[in-house]
PADOZA-801818 format. One record per residue: x, y, z of N, C-alpha, C in turn; residue in three letters. Coordinates in pm, whole numbers, padded with zeros to 5 digits, always signed. Layout:
% residues N
XYZXYZXYZAla...
END
This chain:
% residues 82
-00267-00301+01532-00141-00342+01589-00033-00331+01481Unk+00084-00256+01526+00209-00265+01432+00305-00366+01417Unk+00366-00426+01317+00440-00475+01345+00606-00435+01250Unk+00675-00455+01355+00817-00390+01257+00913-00562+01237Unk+00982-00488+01097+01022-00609+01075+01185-00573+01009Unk+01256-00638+00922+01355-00585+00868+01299-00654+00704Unk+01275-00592+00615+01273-00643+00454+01388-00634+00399Unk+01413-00802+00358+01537-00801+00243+01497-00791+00084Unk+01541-00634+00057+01582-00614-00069+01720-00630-00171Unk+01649-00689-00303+01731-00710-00361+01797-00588-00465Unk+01890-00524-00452+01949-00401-00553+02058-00371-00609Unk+02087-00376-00707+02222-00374-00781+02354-00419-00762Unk+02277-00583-00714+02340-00662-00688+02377-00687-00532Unk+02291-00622-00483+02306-00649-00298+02203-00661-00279Unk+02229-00738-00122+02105-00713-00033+02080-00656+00061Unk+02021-00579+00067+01968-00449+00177+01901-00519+00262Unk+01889-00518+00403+01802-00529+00484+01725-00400+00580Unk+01633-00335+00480+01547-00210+00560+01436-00277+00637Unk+01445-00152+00725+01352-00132+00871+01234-00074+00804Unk+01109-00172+00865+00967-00131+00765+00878-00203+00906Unk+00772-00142+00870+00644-00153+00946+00534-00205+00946Unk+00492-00299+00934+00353-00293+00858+00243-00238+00980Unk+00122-00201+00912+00015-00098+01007-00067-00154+00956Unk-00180-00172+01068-00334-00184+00987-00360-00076+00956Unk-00445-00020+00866-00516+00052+00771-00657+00050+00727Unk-00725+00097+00844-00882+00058+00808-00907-00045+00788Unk-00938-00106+00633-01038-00240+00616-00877-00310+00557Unk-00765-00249+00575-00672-00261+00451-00552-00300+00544Unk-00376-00266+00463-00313-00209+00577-00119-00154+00484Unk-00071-00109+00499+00014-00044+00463+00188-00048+00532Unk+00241-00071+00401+00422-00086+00477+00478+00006+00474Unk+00557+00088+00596+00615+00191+00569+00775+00114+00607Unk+00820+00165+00496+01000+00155+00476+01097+00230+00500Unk+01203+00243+00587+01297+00356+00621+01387+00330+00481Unk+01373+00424+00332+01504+00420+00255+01625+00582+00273Unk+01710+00534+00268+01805+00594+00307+01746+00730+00346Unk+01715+00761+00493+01680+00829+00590+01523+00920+00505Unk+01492+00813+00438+01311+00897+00425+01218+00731+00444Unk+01127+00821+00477+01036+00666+00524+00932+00678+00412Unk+00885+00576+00313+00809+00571+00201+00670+00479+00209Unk+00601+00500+00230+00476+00415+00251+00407+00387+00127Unk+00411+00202+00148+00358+00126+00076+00232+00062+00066Unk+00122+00082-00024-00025+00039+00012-00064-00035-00116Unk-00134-00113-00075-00222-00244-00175-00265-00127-00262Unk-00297-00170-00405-00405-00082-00494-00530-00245-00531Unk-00604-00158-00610-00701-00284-00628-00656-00407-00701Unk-00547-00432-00771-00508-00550-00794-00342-00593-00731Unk-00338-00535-00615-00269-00588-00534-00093-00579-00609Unk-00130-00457-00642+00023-00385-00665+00067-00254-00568Unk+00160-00254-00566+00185-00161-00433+00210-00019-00487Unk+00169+00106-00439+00151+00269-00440+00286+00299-00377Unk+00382+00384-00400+00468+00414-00349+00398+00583-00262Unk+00406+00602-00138+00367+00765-00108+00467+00773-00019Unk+00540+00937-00032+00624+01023+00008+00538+01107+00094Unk+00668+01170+00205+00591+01266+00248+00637+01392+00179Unk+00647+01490+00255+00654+01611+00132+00771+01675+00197Unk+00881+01577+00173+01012+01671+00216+01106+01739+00092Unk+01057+01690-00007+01135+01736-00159+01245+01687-00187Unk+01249+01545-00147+01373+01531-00157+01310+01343-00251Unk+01350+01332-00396+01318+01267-00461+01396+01113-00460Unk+01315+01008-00407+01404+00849-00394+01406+00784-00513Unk+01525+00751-00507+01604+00644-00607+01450+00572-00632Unk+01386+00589-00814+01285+00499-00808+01329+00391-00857Unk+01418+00304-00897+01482+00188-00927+01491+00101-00782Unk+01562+00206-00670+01518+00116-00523+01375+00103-00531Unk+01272+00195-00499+01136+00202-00455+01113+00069-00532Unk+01103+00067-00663+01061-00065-00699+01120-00231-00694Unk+01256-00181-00635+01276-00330-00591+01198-00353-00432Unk+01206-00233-00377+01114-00243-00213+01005-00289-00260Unk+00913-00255-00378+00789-00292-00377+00761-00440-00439Unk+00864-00477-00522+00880-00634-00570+00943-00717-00458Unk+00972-00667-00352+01025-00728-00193+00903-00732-00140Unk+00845-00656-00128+00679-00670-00022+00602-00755-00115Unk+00605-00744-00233+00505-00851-00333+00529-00976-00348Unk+00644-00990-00302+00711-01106-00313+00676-01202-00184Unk+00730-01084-00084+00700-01136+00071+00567-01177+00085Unk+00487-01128+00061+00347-01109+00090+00248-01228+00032Unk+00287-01235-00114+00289-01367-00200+00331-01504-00161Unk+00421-01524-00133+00483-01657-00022+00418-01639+00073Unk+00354-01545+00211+00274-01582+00292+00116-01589+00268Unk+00079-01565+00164-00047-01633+00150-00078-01774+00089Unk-00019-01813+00000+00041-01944-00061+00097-01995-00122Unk
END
């Protein structure tokens, strides 16, 4: 089951609110993020830091955003477990 949500990121001094997804993923499950018109999917690694994957349009994202998206899902994710 999907669920869509809006994530507030924090970035150079604003706050963004992107359109993201979360998906189950096999035993796992994965956030995909709309950043400025490319969607970037986010997945657990084994100590529960997040993988940034692109698809293959060649067109290279701001990695200073990507990693505030991914300190937004770690963050989020962290407060809902305890």
């Amino acid at each position: 089951m999907n669920e869509c949500f809006e994530l507030p990121v924090h970035y150079k001094g604003e706050e963004l609110l992107l359109p993201a997804e979360l998906q189950a993923w096999g035993y796992s499950y994965r956030i995909r993020v709309s950043v400025n018109d490319q969607v970037i999917t986010f997945e657990p690694d084994e100590e529960c830091n997040y993988r940034a994957l692109t698809d293959d349009t060649g067109k290279i994202p701001d990695i200073e955003l990507i990693r505030s998206v991914a300190n937004s899902i770690h963050s989020a994710f962290n407060e809902a477990e305890g």
